[in-house]
N, C-alpha and C positions, 0 to 999 in steps of 0.2 A: 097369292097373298101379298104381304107388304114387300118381301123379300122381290117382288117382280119389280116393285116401281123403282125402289132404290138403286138393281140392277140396271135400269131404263135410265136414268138419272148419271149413272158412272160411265154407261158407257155412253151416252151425248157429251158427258166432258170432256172424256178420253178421245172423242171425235172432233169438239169444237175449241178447247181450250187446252192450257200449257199447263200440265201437272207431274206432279212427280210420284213415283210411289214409294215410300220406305216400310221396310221392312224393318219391324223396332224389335227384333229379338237380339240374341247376343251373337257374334261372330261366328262361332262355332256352328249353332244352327239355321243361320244363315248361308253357310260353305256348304249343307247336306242338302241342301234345295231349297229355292228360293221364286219367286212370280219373277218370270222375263222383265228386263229393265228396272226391277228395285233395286236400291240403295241402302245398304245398310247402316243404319243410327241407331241404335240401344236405349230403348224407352228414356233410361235414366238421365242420358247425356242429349237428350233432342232439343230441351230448351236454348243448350249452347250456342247451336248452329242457325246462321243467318238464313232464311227462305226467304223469295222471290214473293212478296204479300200480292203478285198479282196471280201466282202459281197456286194450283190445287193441289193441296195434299193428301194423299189417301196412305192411311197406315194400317198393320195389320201383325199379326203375332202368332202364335203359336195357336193359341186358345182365345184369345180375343180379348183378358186381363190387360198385359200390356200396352194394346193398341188404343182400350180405353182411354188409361193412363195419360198414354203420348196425344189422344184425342183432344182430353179436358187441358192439360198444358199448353199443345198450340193454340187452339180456340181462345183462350186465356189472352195468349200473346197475339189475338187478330190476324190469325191466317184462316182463311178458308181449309176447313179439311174435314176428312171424309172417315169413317172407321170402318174398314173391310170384314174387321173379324177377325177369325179363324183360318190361316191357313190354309188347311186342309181343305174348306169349305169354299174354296174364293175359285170362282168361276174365271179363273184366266191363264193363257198360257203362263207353262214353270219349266224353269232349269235347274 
């Protein structure tokens, strides 16, 4: 279904282009496990932080609530980004 193309679409980025991944939960469940190579930024404090407007950002949360959040925010401020979702549900390696 749609969930293939978008999968098809993340990982040609992740192959061909400089992106980052944040994880916008809060510290605490961030420390309990987390997607290999995320960065933690707290939905609420993301608009603070300076990104790379040439870097793709893919974010992502617990439930997919916050990652919303942190999606319409950056989009807002003209960064390319991406919403993963849920978690649980995010097809990539975790630590």
């Amino acid at each position: 279904g749609c969930s293939n193309s978008k999968d098809n679409e993340i990982e040609k980025i992740m192959k061909e282009e400089d992106y980052i991944i944040v994880d916008v939960r809060t510290q605490a469940e961030y420390n309990q496990g987390h997607i290999k190579g995320a960065i933690n930024i707290p939905y609420d404090i993301i608009s603070k932080n300076d990104f790379d407007k040439d870097t793709v950002i893919f974010v992502y949360c617990q439930s997919g609530n916050r990652s919303e959040t942190a999606y319409h925010t950056l989009n807002s401020l003209g960064y390319r980004v991406y919403d993963l979702g849920a978690y649980a549900q995010i097809n990539l390696p975790k630590e």
